[in-house]
N, C-alpha and C positions, 0 to 999 in steps of 0.2 A: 481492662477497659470495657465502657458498656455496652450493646450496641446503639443506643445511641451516637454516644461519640465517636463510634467507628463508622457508623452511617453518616454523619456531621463531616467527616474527614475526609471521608468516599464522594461529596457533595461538592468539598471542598478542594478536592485534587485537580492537579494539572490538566490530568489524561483525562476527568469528566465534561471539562473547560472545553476542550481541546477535539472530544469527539462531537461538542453540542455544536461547535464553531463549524466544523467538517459536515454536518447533517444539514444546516442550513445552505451553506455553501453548494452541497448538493441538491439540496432542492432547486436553488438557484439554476445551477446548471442542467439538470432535466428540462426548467422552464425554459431555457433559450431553445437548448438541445431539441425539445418537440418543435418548439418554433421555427427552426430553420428546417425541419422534414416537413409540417403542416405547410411553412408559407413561403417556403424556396423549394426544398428538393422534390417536392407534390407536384406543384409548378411548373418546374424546371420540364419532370418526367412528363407531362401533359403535353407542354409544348414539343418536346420532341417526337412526342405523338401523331403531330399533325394538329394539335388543338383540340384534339379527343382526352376526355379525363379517360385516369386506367380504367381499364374495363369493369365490371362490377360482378365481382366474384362471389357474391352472398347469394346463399341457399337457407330454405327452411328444411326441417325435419318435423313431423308432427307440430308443422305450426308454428316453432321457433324457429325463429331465423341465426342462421349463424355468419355472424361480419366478418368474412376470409378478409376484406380489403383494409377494414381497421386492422385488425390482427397482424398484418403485412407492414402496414402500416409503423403498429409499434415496435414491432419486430428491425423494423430498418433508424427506429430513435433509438433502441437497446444500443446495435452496433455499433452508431455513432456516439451513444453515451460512454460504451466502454472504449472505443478507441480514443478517445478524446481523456478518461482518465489515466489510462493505460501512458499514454504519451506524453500528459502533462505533470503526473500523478507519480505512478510507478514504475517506470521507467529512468527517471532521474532522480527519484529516489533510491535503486538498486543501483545505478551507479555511484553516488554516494556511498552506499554500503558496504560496496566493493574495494572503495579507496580507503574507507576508514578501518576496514581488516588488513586491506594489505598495509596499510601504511601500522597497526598493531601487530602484524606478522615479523616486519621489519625491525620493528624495536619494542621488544617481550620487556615486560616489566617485571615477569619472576622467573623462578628457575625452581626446581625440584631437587631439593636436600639429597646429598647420597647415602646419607645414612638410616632417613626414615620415612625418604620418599614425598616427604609432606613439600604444598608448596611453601616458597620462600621468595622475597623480593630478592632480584639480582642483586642489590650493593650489599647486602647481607652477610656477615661474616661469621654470626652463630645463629645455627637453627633456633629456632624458637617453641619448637617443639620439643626435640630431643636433646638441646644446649649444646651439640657437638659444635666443633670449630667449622666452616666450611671452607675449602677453595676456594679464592678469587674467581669470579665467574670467566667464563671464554669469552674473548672479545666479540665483537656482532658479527655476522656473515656481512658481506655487501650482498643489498638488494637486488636481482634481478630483474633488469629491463624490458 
């Protein structure tokens, strides 16, 4: 195949679909995510203040100035970006992932040939590798609750 058409196919896949869809989606929610630090939680912290903005923690060195308070700032949209995907994101996604192993733990689709170790589907009756006959596989365990 050339690269072209492997690039063509790479263009064309689920998963480039799939992460373009996810990037935007992220942008998205940075853009709220800052908005609710800039124009609620900034706010919020003011007024608990007494109606004093936070204090102004910028210093210069040689002249440039270094923004401690921006910096603080985006520091606390980071947090709230990651706990908000963490929660919405990957969190119900591992459990999902969780249920889908156990629930393949529960009921194995193959089994390992005793004669040459290779796998083999459970309802299998001759290896397919080594054409030996095999056992009837063992019946399933019951799942543990």
């Amino acid at each position: 195949m050339s690269i072209w058409a492997d690039f063509k196919k790479f263009l064309l896949s689920g998963s480039l679909v799939s992460m373009a869809v996810a990037f935007v989606v992220g942008l998205a929610v940075v853009g709220l995510i800052t908005a609710l630090v800039d124009d609620v939680i900034d706010p919020l912290v003011t007024a608990a203040a007494g109606g004093h903005a936070a204090p102004n923690i910028n210093f210069s060195v040689n002249g440039s100035v270094v923004l401690m308070t921006a910096f603080l700032s985006e520091i606390g949209t980071f947090v709230i970006l990651m706990a908000v995907v963490f929660l919405l994101i990957a969190e119900p996604y591992q459990i999902h992932q969780n249920r889908v192993a156990k629930k393949a733990a529960a009921n194995p689709t193959t089994r390992t040939c005793p004669f040459c170790a290779n796998t083999i589907p459970i309802a299998a009756t001759k290896c397919g590798f080594c054409t030996s006959a095999v056992p009837p596989a063992p019946p399933p365990t019951p799942a543990k609750t």
